[in-house]
C-alpha positions, 0 to 999 in steps of 0.5 A: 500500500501507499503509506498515505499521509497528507505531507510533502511527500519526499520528506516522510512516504518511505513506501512510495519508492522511487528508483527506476531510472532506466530509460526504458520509453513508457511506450513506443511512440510517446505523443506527449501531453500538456498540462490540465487544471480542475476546477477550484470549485467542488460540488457539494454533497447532497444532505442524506437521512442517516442513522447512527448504528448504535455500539459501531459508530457507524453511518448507514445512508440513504434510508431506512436500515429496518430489515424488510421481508420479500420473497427472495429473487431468483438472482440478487439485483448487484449493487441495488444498494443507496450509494454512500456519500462522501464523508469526513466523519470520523465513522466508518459509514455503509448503506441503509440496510447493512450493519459494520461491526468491528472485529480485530483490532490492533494489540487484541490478544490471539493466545490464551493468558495475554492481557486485554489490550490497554491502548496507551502505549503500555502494552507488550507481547505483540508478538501475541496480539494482532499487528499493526496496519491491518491490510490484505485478507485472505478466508480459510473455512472450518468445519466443526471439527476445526479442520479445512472446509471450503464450504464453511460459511460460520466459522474460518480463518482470516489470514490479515497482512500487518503491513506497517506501523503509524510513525512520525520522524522514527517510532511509532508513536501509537505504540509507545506512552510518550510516543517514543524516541524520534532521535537515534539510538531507539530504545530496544524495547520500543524497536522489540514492540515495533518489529512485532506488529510486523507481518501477518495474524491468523486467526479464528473467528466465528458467528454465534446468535447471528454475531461474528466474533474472533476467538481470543485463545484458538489453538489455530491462531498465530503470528509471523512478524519481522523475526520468524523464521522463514524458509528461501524456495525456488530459483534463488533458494541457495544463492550467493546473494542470499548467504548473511550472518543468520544463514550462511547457506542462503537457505533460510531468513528472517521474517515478511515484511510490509506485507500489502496485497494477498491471494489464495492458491486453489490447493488452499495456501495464503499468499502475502506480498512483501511491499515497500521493505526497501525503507527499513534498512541503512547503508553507510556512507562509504559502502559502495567502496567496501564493496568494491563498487561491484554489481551488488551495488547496481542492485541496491541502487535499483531497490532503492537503497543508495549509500547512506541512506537512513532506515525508516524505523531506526531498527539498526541502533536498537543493540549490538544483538543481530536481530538488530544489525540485520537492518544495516545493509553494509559491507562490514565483515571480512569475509568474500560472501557475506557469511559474517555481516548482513550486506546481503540481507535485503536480498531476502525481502521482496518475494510472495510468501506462501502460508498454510493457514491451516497449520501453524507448524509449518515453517513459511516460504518464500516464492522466489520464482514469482520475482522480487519487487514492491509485491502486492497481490498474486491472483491466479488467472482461470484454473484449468486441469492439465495447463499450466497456472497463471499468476498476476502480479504488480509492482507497487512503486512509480514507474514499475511494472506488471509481471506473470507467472506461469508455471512449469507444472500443469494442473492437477485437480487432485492437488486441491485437496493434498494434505501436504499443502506447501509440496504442492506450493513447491509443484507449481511456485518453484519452477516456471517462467516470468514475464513482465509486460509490454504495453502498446499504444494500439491497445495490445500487449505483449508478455515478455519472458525474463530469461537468459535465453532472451538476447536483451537480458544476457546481454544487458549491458547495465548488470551482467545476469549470471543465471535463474537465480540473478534473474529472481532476485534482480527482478527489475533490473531484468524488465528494465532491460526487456523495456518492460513499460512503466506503470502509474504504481502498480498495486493490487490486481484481481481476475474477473471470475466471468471472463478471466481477464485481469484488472491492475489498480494504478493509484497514482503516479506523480512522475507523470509530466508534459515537460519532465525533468531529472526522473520524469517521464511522459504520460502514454496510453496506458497512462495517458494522463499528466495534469494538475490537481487542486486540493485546496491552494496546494498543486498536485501534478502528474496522475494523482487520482490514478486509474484501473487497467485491464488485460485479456489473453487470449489463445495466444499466450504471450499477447494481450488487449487492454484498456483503461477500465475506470479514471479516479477523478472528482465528479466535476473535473475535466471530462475531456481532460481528467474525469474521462470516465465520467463519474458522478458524485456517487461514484468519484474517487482518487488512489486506488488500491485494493481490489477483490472480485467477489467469487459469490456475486462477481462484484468487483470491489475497489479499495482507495488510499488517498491524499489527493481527495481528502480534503473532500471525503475520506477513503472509501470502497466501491462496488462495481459490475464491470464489463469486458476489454474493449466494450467502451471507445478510444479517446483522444487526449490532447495536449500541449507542452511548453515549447507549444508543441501539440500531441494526441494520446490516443486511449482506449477506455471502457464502457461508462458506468451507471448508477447500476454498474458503479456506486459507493459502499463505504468511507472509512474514519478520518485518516485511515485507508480502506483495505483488504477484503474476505468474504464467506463463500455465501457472500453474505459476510464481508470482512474489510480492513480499516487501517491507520485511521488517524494517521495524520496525528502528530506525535506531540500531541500523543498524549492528548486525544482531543487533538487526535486526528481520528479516535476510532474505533474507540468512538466505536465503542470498541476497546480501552483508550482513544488512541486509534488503532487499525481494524478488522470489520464484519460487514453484514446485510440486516435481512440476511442477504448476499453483501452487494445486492 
């Protein structure tokens, strides 16, 4: 995820990377752009009846939330639901009808004997609690022997992403009574609590007299955090660049981290991406010197760390033990392979983690044959037996790339339901072929594959790649030289079960320029837009509001059409320029992110974690009933440069939506991003993550809730303490019906 604050962004987003500077062209004729402004003035929102759903702080909106009894329909109607307005309430709000109830919050206990949470900066074991910065979410089903059962719709596992922490200058102020240190050395305590919240929860929730709860002391709950032990699969499993202090044998390593977007494997495992890790570890001033200025150092300027960059957190000065000089990427030992320091550790982060959910004694593994980049989600494309799986995957970090993964091993239906879930990972994750994609201005595309076998890699002139394993490591090195195109960041994507074709959130891209200079680059038609967006006094230029691509394969297997699906844009900017989509004010929205189709209803759920728009409505979700590639028309953008010059960006974009195929189905509180989404195979629970709500919090006034950006879920009525704290919800229809319809 985009770590959104409403600040300068260079001076505080460690996730918002921005490190490729290859000179790879966005595509293969460039026509240019000119600058747009939006309106200065913004609509205003239509008054609405609400009414506050007692216990939750929650909005229903758009009428009465009184169940109504009729005879159910042959079909649900999708999205007949009252569209939620735009809010800056500091409530989490759903329509009319539906009731959001929270969960699992941050520091609520998952083993028997840990205190309930006190939430005021005092609390401990974390490593026994649910981590911070709920994210991506995964359902696991149980029967009532607590044993797997896809089928189940009362009882499950969730496996939640704890991607990050809420911080200002260094700790996470939340955590900590004073809000800790924000000068160096930190403290090892307050470094213990924060490496803690890091990394995924499973646990066990269940419904009881027609109320979901969690299950504080299942047997089947557990964390991984920045500390456990994890296991190197695939290609790179072995490798030189993978030997460290911990693991001389560059087999195994230590913890997942900043994990955001997931994806469920049909043999029943959970997938977690390790997203903007890069941040978190320091290199000295002098390191590219006392490595000899070798290819090791190539890589680490592509991932983003330069000598004597800072850590994000600090973690590298909390002792002398390893499990803080882990964080320090620099040469500091004496031997030729890394065996005695930890300069290759950042080699370990970066992958799809595979998890099985259902069995807490297995040790986790890291999928290095899907590549290593700012991972979100991994969807798997149709599932047929006897061809190969597809995996989709997006790099999240401003002018990165899109990637597939397709495996060696053809399916096998009886692999659904192997006892041996991670062997079957093995099967199907260690071995294959990685692609990255290719878009062009026509509206086609090609997947091209990442190997020494392809001239342009063995060749590349910039990094010289010795096998597999270089290749699954220095993932982006490789699509640069390929002249992969680079993207507006993206972020999740998804598969739509009618069709099969794949959907990309691309939130926002600031990089995007009509006259660029030093790391920008023009718009294209991929990413056609370049313009300025108001908020309030403050100019914000590039693709702020960002846009959702799509891809369909056809028979052949390495080309593709596309087309943009939806623009993020406010409902009164520029339809020729900006709102091209032409939203309304019932379904405008900027940034976004999460994305999940829902298997029960096809409803295609879009998540937004935003700083362009906040000034208006906090972050929301949407429903939408999207079409195929190819069902709108092209359309021209024109622009103009500076020197006057004037280009045509030709792009093509999909049908508009209607009130019946587009619309809101909920904002969040104040601060927070709206993330992550389960649901029961009936479709009539949806679990959704609200993370980081008060986010905009400064660290002085920690101590005073009255000056809290955001005190939910407090507010609630949920938990001890006012200090905000990111969430699980359970939403629920009040007649019982499918979510959605």
């Amino acid at each position: 995820m985009n770590h959104r604050v409403d600040a300068p962004e260079q001076a505080i987003d460690f996730n918002n990377e921005n490190s490729n500077t290859s000179a790879n062209p966005t595509f293969d004729a460039v026509l240019g752009a000119r600058l747009s402004r939006r309106g200065l003035l913004r609509g205003s929102v239509g008054s609405v009846g609400t009414a506050v759903l007692a216990g939750f702080g929650v909005t229903a909106c758009g009428g009465s939330d009184d169940p109504v009894v009729v005879e159910p329909p042959a079909a649900p109607k999708l999205l007949g639901f009252g569209a939620v307005p735009k809010s800056l309430a500091d409530v989490v709000a759903v329509p009319a009808g539906y009731t959001a109830s929270v969960l699992f919050a941050l520091g609520d206990p998952i083993a028997s004997g840990v205190a309930a949470y006190k939430n005021d900066g005092t609390d401990g074991d974390y490593d026994k609690r649910a981590g911070d910065h709920h994210d991506g979410m995964e359902w696991f089903g149980l029967g009532a022997d607590g044993k797997r059962n896809d089928n189940a719709t009362e009882r499950g596992l969730l496996a939640i992403n704890h991607e990050a922490t809420t911080d200002e200058k260094l700790s996470s102020f939340f955590l900590h009574a004073d809000g800790g240190t924000s000068t160096l050395p930190r403290p090892a305590a307050e470094v213990d609590k924060e490496t803690a919240i890091h990394g995924i929860a499973v646990v066990e929730v269940a419904k009881s007299t027609g109320k979901w709860s969690y299950v504080p002391g299942s047997a089947q709950n557990f964390r991984l955090t920045a500390l456990s032990a994890i296991e190197i699969a695939g290609p790179a499993r072995g490798n030189a660049q993978l030997i460290t202090k911990y693991s001389p044998t560059g087999t195994t390593t230590r913890g997942t981290l900043n994990n955001c977007g997931t994806g469920k494997t049909p043999w029943g495992t959970f997938l977690t991406g390790e997203e903007n890790w890069f941040g978190y570890f320091t290199r000295g001033a002098a390191d590219d010197a006392a490595r000899g200025n070798d290819k090791s150092v190539t890589s680490l300027k592509r991932y983003g760390r330069n000598q004597g960059a800072a850590s994000r957190h600090g973690w590298e000065t909390g002792g002398a033990d390893d499990k803080y000089q882990r964080w320090n990427n620099s040469k500091t030992g004496a031997s030729a392979n890394g065996s005695d320091d930890y300069r290759n550790e950042m080699n370990g982060m970066g992958y799809i983690v595979e998890i099985d959910a259902y069995d807490k004694t297995r040790t986790a593994k890291k999928r290095t044959g899907l590549g290593r980049f700012a991972h979100e989600s991994a969807a798997f494309g149709k599932v047929e037996a006897g061809k190969p799986l597809s995996i989709y995957m997006g790099d999240d970090s401003r002018g990165e790339y899109i990637y597939k993964f397709v495996s060696t091993a053809t399916w096998n239906p009886a692999d659904a339901n192997a006892n041996d879930r991670l062997a079957i990972g093995d099967k199907y994750m260690d071995s294959g072929k990685l692609y990255a994609a290719k878009f062009n201005a026509d509206g086609t595309g090609t997947w091209v594959e990442l190997a020494l076998s392809n001239t342009a890699i063995s060749g590349y002139a910039a990094y010289k790649f010795a096998d597999a394993a270089d290749i699954a490591i220095n993932t982006r090195i490789a699509a640069d030289a390929v002249g992969a195109t680079k993207m507006d960041r993206p972020e999740w994507n998804a598969v739509n079960p009618a069709n099969g074709e794949i959907y990309f959130t691309l939130t926002n891209n600031s990089n995007r320029s009509v006259n660029p200079t030093g790391s920008q680059y023009l718009p294209d038609a991929a990413n056609p837009r370049a313009y300025t967006d108001m908020k309030g006094t403050s100019a914000q230029n590039g693709n702020p509001n960002g846009h959702l691509v799509r891809m369909k394969e056809g028979a052949a297997v390495l080309a593709f059409t596309w087309d943009v699906y939806l623009f993020g844009a406010e409902a009164g900017a520029d339809k020729a320029m900006v709102n091209i989509s032409s939203l309304t004010a019932d379904q405008d929205f900027s940034s976004p992110d999460g994305l999940v189709f829902s298997k029960a209803t096809g409803i295609c759920w879009i998540q937004t974690d935003d700083g362009a728009y906040t000034d208006v409505t906090n972050c929301m979700m949407l429903a939408a009933v999207p079409g195929s590639v190819g069902d709108g028309a092209k359309k021209t953008l024109s622009y103009t440069k500076a020197d006057g010059s004037k280009m045509d960006i030709v792009t093509p974009v999909g049908k508009a939506a209607t009130d019946s195929t587009l619309k809101r189905f909920l904002v969040g509180p104040k601060g927070s991003e709206i993330t992550g989404l389960a649901e029961t195979p009936d479709g009539k629970a949806i679990f959704v993550n609200i993370q980081h709500p008060g986010e905009g919090t400064a660290m002085a006034n920690v101590s005073d809730a009255t000056k809290y950006q955001s005190q939910w879920p407090a507010n609630a009525g949920y938990g001890a303490g006012k200090r905000p704290r990111s969430a699980t919800i359970v939403i629920t229809k009040n007649d019982g019906g499918v979510i959605g319809s």
